[in-house]
Biotite code that builds the C-alpha atoms (Angstrom):
import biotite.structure as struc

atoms = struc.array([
    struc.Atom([-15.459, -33.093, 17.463], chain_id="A", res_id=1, res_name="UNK", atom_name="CA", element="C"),
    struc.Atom([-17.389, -34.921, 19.672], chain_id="A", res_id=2, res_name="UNK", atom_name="CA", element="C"),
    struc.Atom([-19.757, -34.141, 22.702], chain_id="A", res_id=3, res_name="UNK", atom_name="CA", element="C"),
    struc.Atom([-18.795, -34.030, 26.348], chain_id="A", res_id=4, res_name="UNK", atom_name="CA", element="C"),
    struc.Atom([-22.387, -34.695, 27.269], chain_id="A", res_id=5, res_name="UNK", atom_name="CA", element="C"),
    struc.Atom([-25.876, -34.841, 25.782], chain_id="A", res_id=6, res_name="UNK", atom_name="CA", element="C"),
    struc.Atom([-29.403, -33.992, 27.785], chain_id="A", res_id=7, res_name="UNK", atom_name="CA", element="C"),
    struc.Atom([-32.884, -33.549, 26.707], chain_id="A", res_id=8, res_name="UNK", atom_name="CA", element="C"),
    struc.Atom([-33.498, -30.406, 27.670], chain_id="A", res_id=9, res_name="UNK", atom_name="CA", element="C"),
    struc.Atom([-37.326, -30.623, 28.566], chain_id="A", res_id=10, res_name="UNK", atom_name="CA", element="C"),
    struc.Atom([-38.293, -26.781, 28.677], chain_id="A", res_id=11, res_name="UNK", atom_name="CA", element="C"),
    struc.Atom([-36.613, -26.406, 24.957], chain_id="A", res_id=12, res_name="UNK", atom_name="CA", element="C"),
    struc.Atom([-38.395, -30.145, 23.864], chain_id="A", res_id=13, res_name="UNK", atom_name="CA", element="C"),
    struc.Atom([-34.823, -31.283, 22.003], chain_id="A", res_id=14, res_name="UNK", atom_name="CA", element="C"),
    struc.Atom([-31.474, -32.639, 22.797], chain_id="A", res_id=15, res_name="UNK", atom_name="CA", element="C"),
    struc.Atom([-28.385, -30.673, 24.151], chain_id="A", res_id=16, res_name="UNK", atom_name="CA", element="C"),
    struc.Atom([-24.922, -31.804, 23.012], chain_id="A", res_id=17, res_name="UNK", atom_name="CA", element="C"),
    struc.Atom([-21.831, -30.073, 25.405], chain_id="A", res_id=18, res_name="UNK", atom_name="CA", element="C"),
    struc.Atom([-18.894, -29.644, 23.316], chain_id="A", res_id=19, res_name="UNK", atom_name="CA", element="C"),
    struc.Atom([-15.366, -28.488, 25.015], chain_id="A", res_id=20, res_name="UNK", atom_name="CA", element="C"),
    struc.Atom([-14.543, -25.333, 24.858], chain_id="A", res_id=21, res_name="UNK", atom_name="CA", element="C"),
    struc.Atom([-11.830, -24.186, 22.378], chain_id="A", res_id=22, res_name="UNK", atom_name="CA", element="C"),
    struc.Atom([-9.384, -21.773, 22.652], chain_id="A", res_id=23, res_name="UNK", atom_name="CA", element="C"),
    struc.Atom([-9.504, -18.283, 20.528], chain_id="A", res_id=24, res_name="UNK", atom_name="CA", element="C"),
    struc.Atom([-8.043, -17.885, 17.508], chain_id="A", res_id=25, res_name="UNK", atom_name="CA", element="C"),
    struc.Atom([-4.223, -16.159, 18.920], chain_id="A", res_id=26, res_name="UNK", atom_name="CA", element="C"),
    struc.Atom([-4.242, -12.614, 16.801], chain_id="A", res_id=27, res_name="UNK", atom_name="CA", element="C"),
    struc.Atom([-0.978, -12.354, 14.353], chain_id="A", res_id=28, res_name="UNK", atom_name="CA", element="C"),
    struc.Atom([0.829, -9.226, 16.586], chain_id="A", res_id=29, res_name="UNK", atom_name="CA", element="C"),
    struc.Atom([3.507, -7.342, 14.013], chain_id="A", res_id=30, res_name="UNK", atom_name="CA", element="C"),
    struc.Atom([6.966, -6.578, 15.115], chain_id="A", res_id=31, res_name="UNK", atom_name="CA", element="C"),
    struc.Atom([7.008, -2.912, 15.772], chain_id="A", res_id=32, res_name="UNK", atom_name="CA", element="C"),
    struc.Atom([8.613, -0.172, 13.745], chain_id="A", res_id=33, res_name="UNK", atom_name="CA", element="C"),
    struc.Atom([9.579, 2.930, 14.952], chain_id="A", res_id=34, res_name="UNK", atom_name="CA", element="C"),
    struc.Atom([8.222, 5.848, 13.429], chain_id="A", res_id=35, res_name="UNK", atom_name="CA", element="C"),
    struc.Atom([11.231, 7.499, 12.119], chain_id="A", res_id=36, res_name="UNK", atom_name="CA", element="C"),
    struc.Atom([11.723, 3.874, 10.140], chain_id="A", res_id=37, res_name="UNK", atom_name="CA", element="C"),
    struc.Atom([8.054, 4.205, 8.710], chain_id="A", res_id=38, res_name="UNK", atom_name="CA", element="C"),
    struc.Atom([8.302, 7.398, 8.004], chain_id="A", res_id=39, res_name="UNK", atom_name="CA", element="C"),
    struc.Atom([11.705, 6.901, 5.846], chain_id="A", res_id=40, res_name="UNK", atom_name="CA", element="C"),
    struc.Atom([9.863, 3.787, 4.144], chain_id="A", res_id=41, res_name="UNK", atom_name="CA", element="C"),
    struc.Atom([6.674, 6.060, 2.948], chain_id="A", res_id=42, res_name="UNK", atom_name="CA", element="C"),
    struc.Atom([9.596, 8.704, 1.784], chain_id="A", res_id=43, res_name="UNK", atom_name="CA", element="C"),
    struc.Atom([11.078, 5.807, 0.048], chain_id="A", res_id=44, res_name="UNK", atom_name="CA", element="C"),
    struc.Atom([8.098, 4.526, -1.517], chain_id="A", res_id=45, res_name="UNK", atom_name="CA", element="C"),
    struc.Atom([6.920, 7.898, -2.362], chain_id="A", res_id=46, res_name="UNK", atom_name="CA", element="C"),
    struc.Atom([9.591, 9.039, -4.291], chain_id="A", res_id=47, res_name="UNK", atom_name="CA", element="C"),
    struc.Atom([9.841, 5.868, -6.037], chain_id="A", res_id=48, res_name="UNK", atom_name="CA", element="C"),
    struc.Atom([6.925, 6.020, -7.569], chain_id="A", res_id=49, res_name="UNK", atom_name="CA", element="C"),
    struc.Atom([7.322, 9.992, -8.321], chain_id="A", res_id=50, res_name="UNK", atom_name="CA", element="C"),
    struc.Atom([10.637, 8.529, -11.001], chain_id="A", res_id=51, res_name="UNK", atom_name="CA", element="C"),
    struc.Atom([8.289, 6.027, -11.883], chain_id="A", res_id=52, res_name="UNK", atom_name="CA", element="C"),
    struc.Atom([5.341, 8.449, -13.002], chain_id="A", res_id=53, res_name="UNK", atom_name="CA", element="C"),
    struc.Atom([7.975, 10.474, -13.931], chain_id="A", res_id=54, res_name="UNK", atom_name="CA", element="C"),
    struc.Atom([9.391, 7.966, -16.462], chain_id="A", res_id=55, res_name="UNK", atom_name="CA", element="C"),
    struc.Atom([6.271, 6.936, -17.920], chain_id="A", res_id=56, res_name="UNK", atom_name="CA", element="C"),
    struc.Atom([5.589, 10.990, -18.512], chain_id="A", res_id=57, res_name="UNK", atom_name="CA", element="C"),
    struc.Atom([8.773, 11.223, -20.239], chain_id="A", res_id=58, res_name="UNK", atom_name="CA", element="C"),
    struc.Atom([8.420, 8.146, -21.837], chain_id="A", res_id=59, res_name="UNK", atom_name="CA", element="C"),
    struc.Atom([4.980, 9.084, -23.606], chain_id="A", res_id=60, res_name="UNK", atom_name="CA", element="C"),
    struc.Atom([6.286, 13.008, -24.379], chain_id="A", res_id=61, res_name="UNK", atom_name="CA", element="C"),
    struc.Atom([9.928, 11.594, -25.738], chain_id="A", res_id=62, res_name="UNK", atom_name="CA", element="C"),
    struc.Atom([8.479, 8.437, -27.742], chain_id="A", res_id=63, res_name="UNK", atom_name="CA", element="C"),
    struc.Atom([10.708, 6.094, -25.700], chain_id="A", res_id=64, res_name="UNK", atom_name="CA", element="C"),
    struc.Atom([10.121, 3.163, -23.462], chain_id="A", res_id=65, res_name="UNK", atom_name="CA", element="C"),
    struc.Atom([9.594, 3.615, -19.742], chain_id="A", res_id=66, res_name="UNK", atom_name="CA", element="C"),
    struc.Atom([12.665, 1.434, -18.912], chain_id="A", res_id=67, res_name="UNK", atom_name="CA", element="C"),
    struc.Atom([14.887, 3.568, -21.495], chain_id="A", res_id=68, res_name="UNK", atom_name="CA", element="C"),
    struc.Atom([13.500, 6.560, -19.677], chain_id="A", res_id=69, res_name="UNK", atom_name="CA", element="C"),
    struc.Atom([14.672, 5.603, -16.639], chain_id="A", res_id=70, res_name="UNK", atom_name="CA", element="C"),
    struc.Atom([17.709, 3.960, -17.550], chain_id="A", res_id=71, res_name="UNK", atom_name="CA", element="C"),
    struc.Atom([18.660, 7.714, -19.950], chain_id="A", res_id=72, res_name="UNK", atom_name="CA", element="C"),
    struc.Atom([20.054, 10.135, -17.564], chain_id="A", res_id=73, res_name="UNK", atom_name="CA", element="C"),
    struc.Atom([19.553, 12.713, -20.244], chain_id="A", res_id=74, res_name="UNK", atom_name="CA", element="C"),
    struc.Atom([16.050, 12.198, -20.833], chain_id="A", res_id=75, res_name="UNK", atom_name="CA", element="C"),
    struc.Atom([14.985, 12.321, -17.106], chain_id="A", res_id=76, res_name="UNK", atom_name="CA", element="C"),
    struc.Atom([16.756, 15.436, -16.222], chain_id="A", res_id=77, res_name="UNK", atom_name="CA", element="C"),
    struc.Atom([15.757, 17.031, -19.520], chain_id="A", res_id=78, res_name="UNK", atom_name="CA", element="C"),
    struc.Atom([12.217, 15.786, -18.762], chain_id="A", res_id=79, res_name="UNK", atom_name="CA", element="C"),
    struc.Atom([12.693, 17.070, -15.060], chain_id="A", res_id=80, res_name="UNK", atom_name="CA", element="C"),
    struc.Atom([13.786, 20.039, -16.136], chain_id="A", res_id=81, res_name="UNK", atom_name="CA", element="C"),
    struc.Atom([10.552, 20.661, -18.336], chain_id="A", res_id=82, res_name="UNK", atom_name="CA", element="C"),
    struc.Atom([8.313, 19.564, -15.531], chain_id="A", res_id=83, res_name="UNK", atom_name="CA", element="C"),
    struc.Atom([9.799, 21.952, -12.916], chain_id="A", res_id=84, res_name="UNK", atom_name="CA", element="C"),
    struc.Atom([9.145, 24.996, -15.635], chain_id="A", res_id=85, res_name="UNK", atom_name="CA", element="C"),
    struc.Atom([5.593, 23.752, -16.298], chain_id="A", res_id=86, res_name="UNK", atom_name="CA", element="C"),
    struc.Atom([5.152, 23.453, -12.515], chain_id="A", res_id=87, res_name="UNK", atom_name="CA", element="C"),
    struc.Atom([6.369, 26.703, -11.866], chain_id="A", res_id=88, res_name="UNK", atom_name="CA", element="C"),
    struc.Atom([4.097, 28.682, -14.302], chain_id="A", res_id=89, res_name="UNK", atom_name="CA", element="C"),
    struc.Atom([1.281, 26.913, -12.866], chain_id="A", res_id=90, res_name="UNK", atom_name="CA", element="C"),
    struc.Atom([1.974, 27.744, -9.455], chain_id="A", res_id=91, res_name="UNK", atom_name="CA", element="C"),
    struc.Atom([2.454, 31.529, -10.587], chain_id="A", res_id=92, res_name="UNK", atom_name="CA", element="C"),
    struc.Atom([-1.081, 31.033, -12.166], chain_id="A", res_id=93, res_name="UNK", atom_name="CA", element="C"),
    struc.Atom([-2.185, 30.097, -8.999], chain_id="A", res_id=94, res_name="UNK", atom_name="CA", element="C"),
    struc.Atom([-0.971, 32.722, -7.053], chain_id="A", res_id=95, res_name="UNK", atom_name="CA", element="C"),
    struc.Atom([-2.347, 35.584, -9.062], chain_id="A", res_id=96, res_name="UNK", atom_name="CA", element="C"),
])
């Protein structure tokens, strides 16, 4: 870019180059979600990483990949099943 003007600048003892001035960087502005949208994405994302920690639980207790765990009906809801017991006694710990 070049100068607009240059001046010695005599109190300062060295030369002044004017550049033009440039406009601000424009901030990116997002499209706005409602919150009832956010809300069900976060709910969405949530519980889809719940079957995913899920799977990879069942897949390490039942020997089986995480993909077969997911894709086995039978091993998720026996696995669920298990979970829900185990949860339950530990909230009955808790509340004693």
């Amino acid at each position: 870019m070049q100068p607009i003007s240059s001046y010695f600048d005599h109190a300062l003892q060295c030369m002044v180059n004017v550049y033009p001035s440039q406009d601000a960087p424009r901030r990116k502005s997002r499209n706005y979600t409602p919150i009832k949208e956010r809300d069900e994405q976060r709910r969405e994302r949530s519980a889809r990483q719940t079957r995913h920690m899920n799977a990879y639980d069942a897949a390490v207790c039942y020997g089986v990949t995480q993909d077969e765990a997911e894709s086995v009906p039978s091993v998720m809801t026996e696995f669920e099943a298990t979970l829900r017991q185990e949860r339950a006694r530990y909230n009955r710990r808790k509340a004693k």
